[in-house]
Wavefront OBJ file of the C-alpha trace (Angstrom):
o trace
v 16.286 213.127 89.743
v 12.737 212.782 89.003
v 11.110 215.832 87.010
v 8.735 216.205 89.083
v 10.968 216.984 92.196
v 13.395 218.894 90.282
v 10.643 221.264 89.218
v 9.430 221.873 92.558
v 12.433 222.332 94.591
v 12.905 225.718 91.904
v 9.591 227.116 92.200
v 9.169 229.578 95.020
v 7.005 227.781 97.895
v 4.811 230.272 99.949
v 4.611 228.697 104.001
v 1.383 229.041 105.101
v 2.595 229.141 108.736
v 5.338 232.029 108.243
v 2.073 234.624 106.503
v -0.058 233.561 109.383
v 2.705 234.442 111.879
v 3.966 237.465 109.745
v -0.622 238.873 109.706
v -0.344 237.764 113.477
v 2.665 240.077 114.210
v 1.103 243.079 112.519
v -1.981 242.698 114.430
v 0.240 242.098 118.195
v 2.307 245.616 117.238
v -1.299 247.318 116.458
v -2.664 246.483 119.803
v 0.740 246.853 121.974
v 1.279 250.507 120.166
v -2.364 251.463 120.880
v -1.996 250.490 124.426
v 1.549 252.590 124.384
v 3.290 249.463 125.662
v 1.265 248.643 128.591
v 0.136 245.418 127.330
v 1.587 242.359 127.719
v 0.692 238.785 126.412
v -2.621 238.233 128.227
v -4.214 241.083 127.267
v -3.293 241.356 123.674
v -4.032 237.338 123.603
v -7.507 238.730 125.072
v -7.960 242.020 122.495
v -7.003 239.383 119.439
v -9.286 236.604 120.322
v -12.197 239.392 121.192
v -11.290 240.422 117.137
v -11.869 237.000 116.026
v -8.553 235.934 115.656
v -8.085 231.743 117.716
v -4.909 232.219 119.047
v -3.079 231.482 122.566
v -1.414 233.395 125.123
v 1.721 231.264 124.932
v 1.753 232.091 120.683
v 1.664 235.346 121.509
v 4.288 235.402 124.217
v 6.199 233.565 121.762
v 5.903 236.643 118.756
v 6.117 239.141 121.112
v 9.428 237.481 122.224
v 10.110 237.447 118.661
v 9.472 240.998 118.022
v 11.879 242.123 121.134
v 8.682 243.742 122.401
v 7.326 243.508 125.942
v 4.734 245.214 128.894
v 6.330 248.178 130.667
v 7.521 247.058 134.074
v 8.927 249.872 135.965
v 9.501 249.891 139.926
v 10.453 253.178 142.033
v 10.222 254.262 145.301
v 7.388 255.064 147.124
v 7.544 257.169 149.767
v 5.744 256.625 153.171
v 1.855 257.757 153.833
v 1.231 259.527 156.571
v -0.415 257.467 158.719
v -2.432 259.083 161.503
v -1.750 258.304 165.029
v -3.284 255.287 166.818
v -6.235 255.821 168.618
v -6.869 253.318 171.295
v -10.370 254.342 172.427
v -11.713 254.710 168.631
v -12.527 251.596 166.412
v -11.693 250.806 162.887
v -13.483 248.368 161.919
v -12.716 245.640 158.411
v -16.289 245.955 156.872
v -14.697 244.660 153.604
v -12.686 241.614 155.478
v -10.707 241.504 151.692
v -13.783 240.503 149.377
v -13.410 242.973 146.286
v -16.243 241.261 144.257
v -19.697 243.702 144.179
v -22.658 242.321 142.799
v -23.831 246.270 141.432
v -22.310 249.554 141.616
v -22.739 251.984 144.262
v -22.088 249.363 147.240
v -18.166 248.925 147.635
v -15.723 251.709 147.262
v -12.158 251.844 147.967
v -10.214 255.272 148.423
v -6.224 256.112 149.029
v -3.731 258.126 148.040
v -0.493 257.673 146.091
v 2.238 260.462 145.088
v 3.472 261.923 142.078
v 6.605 263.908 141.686
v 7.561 266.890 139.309
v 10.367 268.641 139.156
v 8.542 272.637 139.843
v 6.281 271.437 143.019
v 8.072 268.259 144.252
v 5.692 265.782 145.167
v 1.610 265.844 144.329
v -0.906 263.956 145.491
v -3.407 261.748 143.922
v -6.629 260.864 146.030
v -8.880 258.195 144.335
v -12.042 256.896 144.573
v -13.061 253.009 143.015
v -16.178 251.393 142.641
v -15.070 247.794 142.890
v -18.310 246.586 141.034
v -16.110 247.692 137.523
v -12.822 248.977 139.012
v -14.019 252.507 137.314
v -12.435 255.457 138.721
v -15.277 257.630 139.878
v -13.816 260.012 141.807
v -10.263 261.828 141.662
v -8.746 264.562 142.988
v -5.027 265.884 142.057
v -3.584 268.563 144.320
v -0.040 269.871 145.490
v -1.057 269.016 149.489
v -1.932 265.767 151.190
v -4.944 267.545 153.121
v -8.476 266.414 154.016
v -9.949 268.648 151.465
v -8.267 266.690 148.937
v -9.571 263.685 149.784
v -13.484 264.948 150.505
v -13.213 266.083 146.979
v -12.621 262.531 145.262
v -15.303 261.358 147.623
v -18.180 264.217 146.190
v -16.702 263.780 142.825
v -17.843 259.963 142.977
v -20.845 261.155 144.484
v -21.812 263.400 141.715
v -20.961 260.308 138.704
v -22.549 257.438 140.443
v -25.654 256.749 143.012
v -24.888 254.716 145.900
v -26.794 251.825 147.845
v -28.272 251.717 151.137
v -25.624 249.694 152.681
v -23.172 251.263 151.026
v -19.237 250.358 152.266
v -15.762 252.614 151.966
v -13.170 251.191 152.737
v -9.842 253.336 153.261
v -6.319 253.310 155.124
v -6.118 254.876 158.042
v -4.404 257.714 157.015
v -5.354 260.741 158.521
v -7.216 262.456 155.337
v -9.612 259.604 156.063
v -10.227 259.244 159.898
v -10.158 263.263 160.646
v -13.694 263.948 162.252
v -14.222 265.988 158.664
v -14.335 263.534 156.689
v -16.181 260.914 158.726
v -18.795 263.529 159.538
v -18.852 263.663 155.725
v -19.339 259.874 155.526
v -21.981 260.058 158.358
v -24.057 262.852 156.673
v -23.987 260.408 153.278
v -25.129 257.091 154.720
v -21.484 255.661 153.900
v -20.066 253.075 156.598
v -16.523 253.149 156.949
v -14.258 250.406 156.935
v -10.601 250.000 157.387
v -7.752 248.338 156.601
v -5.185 247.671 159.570
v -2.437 249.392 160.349
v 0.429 249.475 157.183
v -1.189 245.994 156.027
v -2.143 246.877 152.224
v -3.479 243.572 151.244
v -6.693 244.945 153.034
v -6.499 247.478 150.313
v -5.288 245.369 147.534
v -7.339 246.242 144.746
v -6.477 249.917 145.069
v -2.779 249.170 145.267
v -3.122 247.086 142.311
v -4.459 250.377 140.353
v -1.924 252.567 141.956
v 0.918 249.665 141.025
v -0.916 250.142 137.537
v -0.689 254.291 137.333
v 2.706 253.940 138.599
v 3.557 251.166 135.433
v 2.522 252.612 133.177
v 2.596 255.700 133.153
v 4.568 257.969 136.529
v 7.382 256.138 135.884
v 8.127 256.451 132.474
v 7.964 260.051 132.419
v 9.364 262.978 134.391
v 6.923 265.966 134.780
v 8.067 269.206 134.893
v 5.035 271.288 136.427
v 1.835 270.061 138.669
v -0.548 271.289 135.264
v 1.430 268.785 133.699
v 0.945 266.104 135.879
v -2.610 266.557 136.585
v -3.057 266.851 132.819
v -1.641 263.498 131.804
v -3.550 262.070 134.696
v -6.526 263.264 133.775
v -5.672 261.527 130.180
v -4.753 258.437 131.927
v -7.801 257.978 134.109
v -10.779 259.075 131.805
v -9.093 258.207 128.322
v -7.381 255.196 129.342
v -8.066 253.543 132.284
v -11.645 253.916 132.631
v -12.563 253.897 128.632
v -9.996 251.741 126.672
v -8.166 249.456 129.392
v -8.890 246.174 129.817
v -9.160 243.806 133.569
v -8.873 240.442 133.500
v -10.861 240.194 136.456
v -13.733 241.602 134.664
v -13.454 239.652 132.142
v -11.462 241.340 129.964
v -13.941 244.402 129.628
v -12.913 247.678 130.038
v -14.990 249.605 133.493
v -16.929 251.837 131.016
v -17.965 248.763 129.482
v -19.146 246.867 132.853
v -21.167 249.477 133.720
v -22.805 249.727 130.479
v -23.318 246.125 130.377
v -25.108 246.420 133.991
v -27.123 249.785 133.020
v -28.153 247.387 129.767
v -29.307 244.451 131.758
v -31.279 246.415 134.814
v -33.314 249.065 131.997
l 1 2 3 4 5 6 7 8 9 10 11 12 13 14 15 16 17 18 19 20 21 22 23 24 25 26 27 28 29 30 31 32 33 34 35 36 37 38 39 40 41 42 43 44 45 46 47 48 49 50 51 52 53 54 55 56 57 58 59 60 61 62 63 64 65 66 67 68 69 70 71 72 73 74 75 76 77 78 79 80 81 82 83 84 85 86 87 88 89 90 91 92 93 94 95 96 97 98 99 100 101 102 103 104 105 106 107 108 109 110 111 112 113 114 115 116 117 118 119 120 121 122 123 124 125 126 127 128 129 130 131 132 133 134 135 136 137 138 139 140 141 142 143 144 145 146 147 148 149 150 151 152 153 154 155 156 157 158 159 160 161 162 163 164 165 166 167 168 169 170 171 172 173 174 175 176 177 178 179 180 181 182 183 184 185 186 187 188 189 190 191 192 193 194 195 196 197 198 199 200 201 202 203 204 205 206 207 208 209 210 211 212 213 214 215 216 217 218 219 220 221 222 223 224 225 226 227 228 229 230 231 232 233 234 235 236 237 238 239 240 241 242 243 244 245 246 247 248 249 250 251 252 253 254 255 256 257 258 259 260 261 262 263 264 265 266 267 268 269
């Protein structure tokens, strides 16, 4: 054997590849515990590359798969909304017609409601409020009854945090919180037209279902709350901590909403 290979096959051979992978790991568990396990390969692909770091989705899919670590995925029921009854002699017209791109804030905003369960009160409700310009929550409202006033107070909430445009569109279900003379005299008296998505058809709706589908992921479903100050205090967390100031949307370009709207606040001084 020739010196030269015997003295290399005993000296101890650092791979280049295996540190890169082993830095790369440490940097995917950083972002996937910050994000309490709600992120999956896109998004971390997204945070790493924003860091600096070239790397793909599929090599991170590939460590994470590694790592036994993966996006929380979590399905339950959902019980029925309550609908209100059909009124043949009143229109409810699609002012949206399913285009969820805004060119500013303060001109399309979705609202609905979705349910959250504790052991004390039963179920609690959840009425929302999105500008679709950065998918930011403006305006939420957590209470222990499905009521009108519940869903008028989302509505001033987002009222009070953002200015809205002349032409102005909401677009809701036609649940009854939404179509009682209330709360469209309420939209009247703000310059807000009202559109609507038909009748138990939620892909009129989609991008609210998809943050409802995203509340429910990661977070409602991975924990049982035992009083409504509970709930309403890890929503609140969610929402204004989270969701609005540290999650990223891929349909936004991987910025988080607090971010969007800075960026457009920045560009229009």
């Amino acid at each position: 054997m020739p010196r030269s290979v015997y003295y290399y096959q005993n000296e101890e051979h650092i791979n280049s590849y295996e540190i890169a992978n082993a830095v790369l790991d440490q940097k995917i568990i950083k972002i996937y515990n910050e994000s309490k396990g709600r992120y999956g390969s896109p998004k971390i692909a997204a945070v790493l590359r924003k860091e600096g770091e070239k790397v793909s989705q599929k090599r991170v899919a590939r460590r994470m798969n590694i790592l036994n670590i993966k996006s929380i995925i979590i399905k339950k029921y959902k019980p029925c909304s309550s609908l209100s009854k059909e009124d043949n002699k009143k229109e409810y017209p699609n002012l949206l017609k399913q285009d969820f791109k805004a060119d500013k804030p303060g001109l399309k905003w979705l609202g609905d409601i979705t349910y959250i369960w504790t052991k004390e009160a039963g179920w609690t409700y959840l009425a929302v409020v999105i500008d679709l310009y950065d998918l930011k929550i403006i305006g939420w409202e957590h209470g222990l009854n499905m009521t009108d006033e519940l869903t008028e107070k989302a509505l001033k909430k987002a009222i009070i945090s953002r200015p809205i445009l002349k032409d102005i569109i909401f677009h809701s279900d036609r649940g009854s919180q939404y179509t009682s003379d209330d709360y469209e005299a309420l939209l009247t008296k703000l310059g807000i037209k009202h559109s609507y998505s038909k009748k138990g058809y939620p892909y009129d709706n989609a991008s609210m279902e998809s943050f409802n589908a995203i509340l429910k992921k990661e977070e409602v479903n991975l924990h049982t709350y035992c009083t409504y100050e509970e709930a309403k205090l890890v929503i609140f967390e969610f929402i204004e901590s989270w969701y609005n100031n540290l999650r990223i949307h891929s349909s936004i370009d991987y910025l988080t909403p607090n971010q969007k709207y800075q960026e457009y606040l920045f560009a229009t001084a």
